[in-house]
ZAMARGU-4260 file (C-alpha; in steps of 0.2 Angstrom, whole numbers, plus 5000, padded with zeros to 4 digits):
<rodrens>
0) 5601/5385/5554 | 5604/5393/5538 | 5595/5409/5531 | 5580/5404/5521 | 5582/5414/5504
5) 5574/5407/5489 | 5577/5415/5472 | 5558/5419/5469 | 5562/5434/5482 | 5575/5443/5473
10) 5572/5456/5460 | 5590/5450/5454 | 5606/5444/5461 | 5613/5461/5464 | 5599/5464/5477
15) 5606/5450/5488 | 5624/5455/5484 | 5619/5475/5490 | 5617/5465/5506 | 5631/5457/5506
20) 5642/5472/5503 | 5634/5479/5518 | 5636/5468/5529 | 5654/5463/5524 | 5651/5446/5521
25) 5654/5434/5504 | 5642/5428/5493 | 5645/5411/5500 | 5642/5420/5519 | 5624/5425/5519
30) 5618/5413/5529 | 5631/5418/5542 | 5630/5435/5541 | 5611/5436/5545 | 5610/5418/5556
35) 5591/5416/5555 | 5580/5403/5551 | 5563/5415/5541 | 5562/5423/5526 | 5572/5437/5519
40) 5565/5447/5505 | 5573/5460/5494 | 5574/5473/5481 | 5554/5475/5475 | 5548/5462/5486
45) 5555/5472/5500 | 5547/5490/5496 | 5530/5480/5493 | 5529/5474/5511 | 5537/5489/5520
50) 5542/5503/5506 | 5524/5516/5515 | 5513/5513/5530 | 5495/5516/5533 | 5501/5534/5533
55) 5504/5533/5514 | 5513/5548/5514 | 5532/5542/5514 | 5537/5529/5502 | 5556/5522/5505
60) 5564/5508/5500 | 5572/5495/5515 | 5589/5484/5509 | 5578/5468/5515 | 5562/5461/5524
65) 5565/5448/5539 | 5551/5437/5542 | 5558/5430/5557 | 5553/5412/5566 | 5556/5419/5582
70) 5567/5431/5596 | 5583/5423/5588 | 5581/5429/5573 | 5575/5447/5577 | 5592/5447/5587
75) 5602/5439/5572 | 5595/5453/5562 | 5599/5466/5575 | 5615/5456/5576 | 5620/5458/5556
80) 5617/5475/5556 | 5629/5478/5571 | 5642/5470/5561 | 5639/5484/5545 | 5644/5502/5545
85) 5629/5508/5541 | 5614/5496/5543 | 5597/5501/5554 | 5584/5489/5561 | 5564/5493/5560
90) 5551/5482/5570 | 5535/5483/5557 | 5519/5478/5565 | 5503/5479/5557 | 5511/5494/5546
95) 5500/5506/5555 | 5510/5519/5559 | 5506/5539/5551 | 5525/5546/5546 | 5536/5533/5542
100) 5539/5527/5560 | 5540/5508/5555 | 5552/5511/5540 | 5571/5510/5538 | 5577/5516/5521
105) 5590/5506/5515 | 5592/5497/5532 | 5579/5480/5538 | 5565/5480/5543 | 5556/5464/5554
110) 5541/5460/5549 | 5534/5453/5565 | 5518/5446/5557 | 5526/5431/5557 | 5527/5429/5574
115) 5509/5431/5580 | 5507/5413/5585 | 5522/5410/5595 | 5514/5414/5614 | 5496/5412/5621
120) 5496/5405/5636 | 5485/5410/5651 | 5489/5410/5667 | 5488/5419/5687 | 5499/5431/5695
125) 5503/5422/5712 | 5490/5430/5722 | 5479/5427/5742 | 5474/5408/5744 | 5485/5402/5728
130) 5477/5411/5715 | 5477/5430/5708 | 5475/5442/5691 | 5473/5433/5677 | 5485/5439/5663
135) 5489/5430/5646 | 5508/5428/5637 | 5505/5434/5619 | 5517/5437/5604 | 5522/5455/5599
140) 5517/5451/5582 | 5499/5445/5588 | 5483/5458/5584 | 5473/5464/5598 | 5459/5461/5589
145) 5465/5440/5588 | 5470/5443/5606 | 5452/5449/5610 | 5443/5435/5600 | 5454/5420/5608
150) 5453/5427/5628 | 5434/5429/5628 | 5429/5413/5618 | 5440/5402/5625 | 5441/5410/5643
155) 5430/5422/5645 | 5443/5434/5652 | 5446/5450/5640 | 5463/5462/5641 | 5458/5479/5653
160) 5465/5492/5640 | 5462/5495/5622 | 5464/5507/5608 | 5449/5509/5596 | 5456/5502/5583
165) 5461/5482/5585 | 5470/5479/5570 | 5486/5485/5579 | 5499/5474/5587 | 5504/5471/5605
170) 5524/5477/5602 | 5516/5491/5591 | 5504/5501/5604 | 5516/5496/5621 | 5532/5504/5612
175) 5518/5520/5610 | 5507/5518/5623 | 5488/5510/5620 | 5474/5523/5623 | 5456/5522/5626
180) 5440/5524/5633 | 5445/5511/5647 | 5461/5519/5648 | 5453/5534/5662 | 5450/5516/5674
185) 5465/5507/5671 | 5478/5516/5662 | 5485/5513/5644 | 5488/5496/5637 | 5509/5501/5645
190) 5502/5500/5664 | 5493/5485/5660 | 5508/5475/5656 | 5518/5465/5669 | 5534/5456/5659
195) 5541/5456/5642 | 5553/5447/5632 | 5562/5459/5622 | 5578/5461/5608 | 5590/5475/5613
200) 5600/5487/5601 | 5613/5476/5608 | 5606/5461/5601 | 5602/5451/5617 | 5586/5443/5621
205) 5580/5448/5638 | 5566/5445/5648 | 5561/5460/5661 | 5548/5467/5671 | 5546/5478/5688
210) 5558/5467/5697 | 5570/5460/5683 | 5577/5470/5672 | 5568/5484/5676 | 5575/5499/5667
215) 5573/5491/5652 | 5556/5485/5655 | 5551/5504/5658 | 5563/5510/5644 | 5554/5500/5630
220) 5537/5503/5638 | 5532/5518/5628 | 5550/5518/5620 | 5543/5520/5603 | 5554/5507/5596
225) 5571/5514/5603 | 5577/5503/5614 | 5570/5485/5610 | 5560/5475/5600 | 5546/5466/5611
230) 5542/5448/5606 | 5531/5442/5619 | 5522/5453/5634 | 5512/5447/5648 | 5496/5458/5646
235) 5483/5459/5662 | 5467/5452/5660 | 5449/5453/5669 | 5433/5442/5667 | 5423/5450/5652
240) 5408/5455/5651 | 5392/5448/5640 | 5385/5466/5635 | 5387/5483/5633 | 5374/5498/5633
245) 5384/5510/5620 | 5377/5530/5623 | 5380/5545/5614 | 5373/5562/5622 | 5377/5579/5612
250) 5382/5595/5621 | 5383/5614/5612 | 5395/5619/5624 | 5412/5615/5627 | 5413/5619/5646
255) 5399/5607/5650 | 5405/5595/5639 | 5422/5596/5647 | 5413/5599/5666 | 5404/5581/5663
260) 5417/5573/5655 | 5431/5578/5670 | 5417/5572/5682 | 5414/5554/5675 | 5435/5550/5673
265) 5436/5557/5689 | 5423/5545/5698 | 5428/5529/5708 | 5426/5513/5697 | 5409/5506/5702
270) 5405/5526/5701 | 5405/5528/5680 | 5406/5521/5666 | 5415/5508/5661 | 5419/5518/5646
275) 5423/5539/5642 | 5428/5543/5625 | 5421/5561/5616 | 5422/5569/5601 | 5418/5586/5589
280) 5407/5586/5574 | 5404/5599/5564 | 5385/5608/5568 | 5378/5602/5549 | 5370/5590/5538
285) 5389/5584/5532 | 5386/5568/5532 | 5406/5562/5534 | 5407/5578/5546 | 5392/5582/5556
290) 5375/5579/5563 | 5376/5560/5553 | 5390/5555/5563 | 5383/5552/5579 | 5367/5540/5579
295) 5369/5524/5584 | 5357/5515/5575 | 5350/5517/5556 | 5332/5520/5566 | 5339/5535/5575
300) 5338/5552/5568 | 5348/5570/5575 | 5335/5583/5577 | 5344/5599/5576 | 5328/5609/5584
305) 5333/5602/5597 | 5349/5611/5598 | 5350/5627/5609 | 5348/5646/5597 | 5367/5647/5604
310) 5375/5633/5597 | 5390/5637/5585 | 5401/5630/5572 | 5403/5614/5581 | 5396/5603/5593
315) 5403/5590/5606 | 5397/5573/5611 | 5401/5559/5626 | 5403/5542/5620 | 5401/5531/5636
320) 5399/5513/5638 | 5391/5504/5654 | 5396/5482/5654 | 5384/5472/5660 | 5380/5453/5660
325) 5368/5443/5651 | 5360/5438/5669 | 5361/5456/5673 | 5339/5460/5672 | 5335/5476/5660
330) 5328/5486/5674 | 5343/5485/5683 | 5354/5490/5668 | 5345/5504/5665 | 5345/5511/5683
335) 5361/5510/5683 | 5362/5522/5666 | 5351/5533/5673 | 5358/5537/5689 | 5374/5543/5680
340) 5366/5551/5666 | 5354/5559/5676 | 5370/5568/5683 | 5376/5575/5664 | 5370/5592/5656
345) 5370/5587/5638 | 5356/5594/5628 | 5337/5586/5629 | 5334/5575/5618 | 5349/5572/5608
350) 5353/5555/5617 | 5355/5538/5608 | 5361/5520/5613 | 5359/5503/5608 | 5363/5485/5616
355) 5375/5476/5609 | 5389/5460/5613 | 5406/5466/5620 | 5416/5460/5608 | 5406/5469/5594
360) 5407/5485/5604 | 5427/5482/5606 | 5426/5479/5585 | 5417/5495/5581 | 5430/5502/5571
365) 5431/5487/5562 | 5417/5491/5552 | 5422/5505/5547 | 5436/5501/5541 | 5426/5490/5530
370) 5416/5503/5525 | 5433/5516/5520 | 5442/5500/5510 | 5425/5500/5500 | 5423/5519/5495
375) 5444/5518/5495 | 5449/5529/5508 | 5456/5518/5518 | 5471/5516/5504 | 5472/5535/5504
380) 5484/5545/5513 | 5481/5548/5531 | 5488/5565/5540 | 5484/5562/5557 | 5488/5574/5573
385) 5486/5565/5589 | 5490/5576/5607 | 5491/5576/5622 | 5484/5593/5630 | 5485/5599/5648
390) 5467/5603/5657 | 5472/5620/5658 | 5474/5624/5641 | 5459/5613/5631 | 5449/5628/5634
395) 5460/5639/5621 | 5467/5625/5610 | 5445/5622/5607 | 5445/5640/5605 | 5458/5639/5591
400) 5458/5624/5583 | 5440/5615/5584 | 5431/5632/5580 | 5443/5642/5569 | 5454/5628/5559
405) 5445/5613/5556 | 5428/5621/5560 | 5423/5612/5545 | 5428/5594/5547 | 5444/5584/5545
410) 5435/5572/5534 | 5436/5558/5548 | 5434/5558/5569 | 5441/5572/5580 | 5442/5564/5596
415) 5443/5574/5613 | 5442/5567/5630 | 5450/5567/5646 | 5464/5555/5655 | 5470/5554/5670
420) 5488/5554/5675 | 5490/5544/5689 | 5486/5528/5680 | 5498/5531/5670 | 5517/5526/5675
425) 5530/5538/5676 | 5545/5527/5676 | 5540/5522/5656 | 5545/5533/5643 | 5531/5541/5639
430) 5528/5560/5642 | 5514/5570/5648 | 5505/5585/5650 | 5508/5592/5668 | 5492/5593/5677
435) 5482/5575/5684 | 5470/5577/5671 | 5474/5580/5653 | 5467/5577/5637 | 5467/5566/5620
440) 5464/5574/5605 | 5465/5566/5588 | 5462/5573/5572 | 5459/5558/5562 | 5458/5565/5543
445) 5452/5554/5528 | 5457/5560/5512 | 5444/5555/5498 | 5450/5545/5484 | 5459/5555/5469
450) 5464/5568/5478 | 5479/5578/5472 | 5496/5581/5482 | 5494/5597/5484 | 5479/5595/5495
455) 5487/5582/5505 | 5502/5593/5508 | 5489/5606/5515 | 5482/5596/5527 | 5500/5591/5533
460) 5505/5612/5533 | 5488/5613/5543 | 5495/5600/5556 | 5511/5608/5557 | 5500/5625/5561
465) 5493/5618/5574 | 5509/5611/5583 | 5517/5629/5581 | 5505/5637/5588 | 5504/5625/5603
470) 5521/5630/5605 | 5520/5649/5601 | 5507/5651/5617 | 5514/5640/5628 | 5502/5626/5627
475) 5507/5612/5639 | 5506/5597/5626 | 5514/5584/5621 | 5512/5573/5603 | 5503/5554/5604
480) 5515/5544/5593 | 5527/5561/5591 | 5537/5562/5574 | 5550/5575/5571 | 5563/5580/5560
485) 5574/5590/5572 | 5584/5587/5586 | 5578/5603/5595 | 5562/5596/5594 | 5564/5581/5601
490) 5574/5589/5616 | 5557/5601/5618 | 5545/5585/5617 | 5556/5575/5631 | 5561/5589/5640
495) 5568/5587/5658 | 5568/5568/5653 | 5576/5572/5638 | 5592/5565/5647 | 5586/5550/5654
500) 5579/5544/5637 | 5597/5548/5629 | 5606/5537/5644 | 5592/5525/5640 | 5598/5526/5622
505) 5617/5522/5627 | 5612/5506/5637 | 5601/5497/5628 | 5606/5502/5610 | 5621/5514/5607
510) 5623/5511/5589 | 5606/5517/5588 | 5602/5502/5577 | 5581/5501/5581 | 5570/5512/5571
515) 5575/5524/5561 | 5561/5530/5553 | 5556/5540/5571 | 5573/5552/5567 | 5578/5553/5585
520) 5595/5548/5584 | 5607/5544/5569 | 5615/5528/5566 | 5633/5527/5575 | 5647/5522/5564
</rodrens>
């Protein structure tokens, strides 16, 4: 079928003879040149759909937008720029991405909304006696959040692993990884995944899992976009609960927090909760930054005098969730809170929860993202700093970074809590803090409406700070979705695997086509 390229797309004729000109092809040969069946849009169109991210701190502007129908198209377009001197393919989920990592200046980007209803089909792995795990086939383009809605009100099955934020799509968090509170149980969303269909650099469509195609599978899980574009993936599900008992408990130590926290991941699964996040507030009335923060309910309140003389400049809390049925009695539930909380040293009296459906705890964050599109920070640039830091040194990166350089708040969450490395997957790309447990700490700023450049530019000098001082002392991290500008540094992120993800590199795209905008390799002429 012919491209579909209607004139209302085009800012003028000379944005579909640009592509042309790249691509080497007539006017009368677009249709052959890109061999796809969706949409193409161009020149102003173009940058309107995928000229900035959610990051809203790099604005670039793509050749074309593809709106594909399906995997043939997506390979057609990887096909297309194969057949330029200089053309680049991006895969652009739900735009969410901090520095530009879903753009390609000048080159296309794929814009895989489009794509979210292709797969939904639920199934069993072969298992004992004829059935086994349930899992469900689900486009790359689909949300989690659509993935989560459809499994547990039509199945009443539920993925194991999340992120916190469900407006993400499946191909987005498995090219990164998928992290969670669920994610000290089962791993990331990348070990919870058991086949994909996926476009290569190459331009094939492949399907690969453990046992077919198995270097790719593990290459693009985790592969931040390098080495293939995943339409559909076979995610792992599990029968979902009816309820959750949502707890926050507050801490004026870290090494308690921390003690408690490594004690609960560390449990077997019937052991803990079914859910460990944490994070640092501010010790303060702020009420973006501190005390404010952590109720549960509009009837709870944060009683300071219930903090110790000792407390300091910042203060930690435990975020825990415990599932239960709707047939499960109250008496029962609660036992089983108390017999784990009556393990914890937080502080007395600074404990709050609230019952509420699963689904509603899963879409927490949804609400406030309501609430920042209101007040209009949700629009607003976002310069975020997520890590990974080795057990051994979260004790001197909390000394450094919670209590000297954002002691007063990053105007959003700064999440810290602990993962385990052994449900994670060393055969995928990914790369971690030695050490089996490590932790996840994200520095999730807000900047508030009108805020000049110059103030934005601080907080991305602060980040910068950070990572060279991690690197200055030796601090065994690694950076959650990792952007770079430097060679070098990418050599110092991978490092004795740096090789391995190169050779990757050769096999499964050695134009270095996919996604640019992470500046880990250059296009090949």
């Amino acid at each position: 079928m012919i491209a579909y390229i209607e004139p209302y797309f085009l800012d003028n004729e000379s944005d579909a003879a640009s592509i042309l000109n790249v691509t080497g092809k007539s006017s009368d040969g677009v249709s052959e040149s890109l061999n796809i069946q969706g949409e193409i849009f161009c020149g102003g169109a173009a940058a309107d759909i995928a000229g900035k991210d959610f990051g809203g701190m790099n604005c670039v502007k793509p050749l074309a937008v593809v709106r594909p129908v399906g995997a043939e198209d997506i390979a057609g377009a990887v096909r297309a720029a194969l057949s330029s001197d200089k053309l680049t393919v991006a895969a652009r989920g739900n735009g969410h991405s901090i520095n530009g990592q879903s753009m390609a200046e000048g080159g296309l980007v794929v814009d895989m909304r489009s794509t979210a209803e292709n797969h939904f089909e639920v199934g069993f792995l072969a298992g004992d006696g004829g059935s086994g795990t349930a899992f469900v086939d689900v486009s790359g383009g689909a949300l989690w959040e659509t993935l989560l809605k459809r499994c547990v009100s039509e199945y009443g099955l539920a993925p194991r692993s999340w992120t916190d934020y469900l407006g993400l799509t499946v191909g987005g968090t498995l090219s990164n990884a998928g992290v969670s509170g669920q994610a000290f149980r089962y791993g990331p969303q990348t070990s919870n995944v058991t086949e994909l269909d996926v476009v290569t650099g190459n331009g094939d469509v492949v399907t690969c899992s453990e046992m077919e195609n198995s270097e790719l599978f593990f290459s693009v899980l985790g592969g931040l976009g390098q080495f293939g574009i995943i339409t559909r993936a076979r995610v792992l599900l599990q029968p979902a609960p009816d309820m959750v008992r949502w707890i926050r408990i507050v801490y004026a130590e870290f090494d308690e927090f921390t003690r408690d926290a490594e004690w609960l991941v560390s449990q077997k699964d019937e052991s803990s909760f079914d859910y460990v996040e944490g994070f640092v507030f501010v010790n303060g009335d702020d009420p973006v930054n501190g005390w404010p923060t952590v109720p549960l309910h509009p009837d709870q309140d944060f009683d300071p005098t219930r903090l110790p003389q000792s407390s300091g400049s910042v203060l930690y809390c435990l975020e825990l969730a415990l599932h239960y049925r709707d047939s499960d009695s109250n008496s029962s539930v609660d036992k089983r809170v108390e017999r784990l909380i009556g393990r914890l040293r937080f502080d007395e009296g600074l404990r709050f929860e609230v019952d509420l459906p699963y689904v509603d705890f899963l879409l927490r964050v949804k609400r406030s993202e309501e609430i920042a599109k209101v007040n209009g920070t949700w629009e607003t640039p976002h310069p975020w700093l997520n890590l990974f830091v080795s057990k051994r040194d979260i004790g001197d990166f909390e000394q450094k970074v919670f209590k000297e350089l954002v002691k007063n708040g990053v105007g959003g969450p700064m999440l810290v809590y602990p993962l385990l490395r052994s449900r994670w997957d060393d055969r995928t790309s990914v790369v971690l803090p030695e050490g089996e447990i490590f932790y996840i700490v994200a520095l999730l700023r807000f900047v508030p409406p009108g805020a000049k450049a110059s103030s934005v530019d601080k907080l991305v000098a602060q980040n910068q700070e950070i990572v060279q001082w991690c690197v200055k002392n030796g601090i065994d991290f690694k950076l959650y979705l990792p952007h770079y500008k430097s060679r070098e540094e990418w050599i110092r992120h991978f490092g004795n695997r740096w090789s391995r993800f190169v050779d990757r590199k050769a096999m499964f795209d050695p134009m270095a086509i996919l996604s640019p905008g992470q500046k880990v390799f250059n296009r090949a002429l």
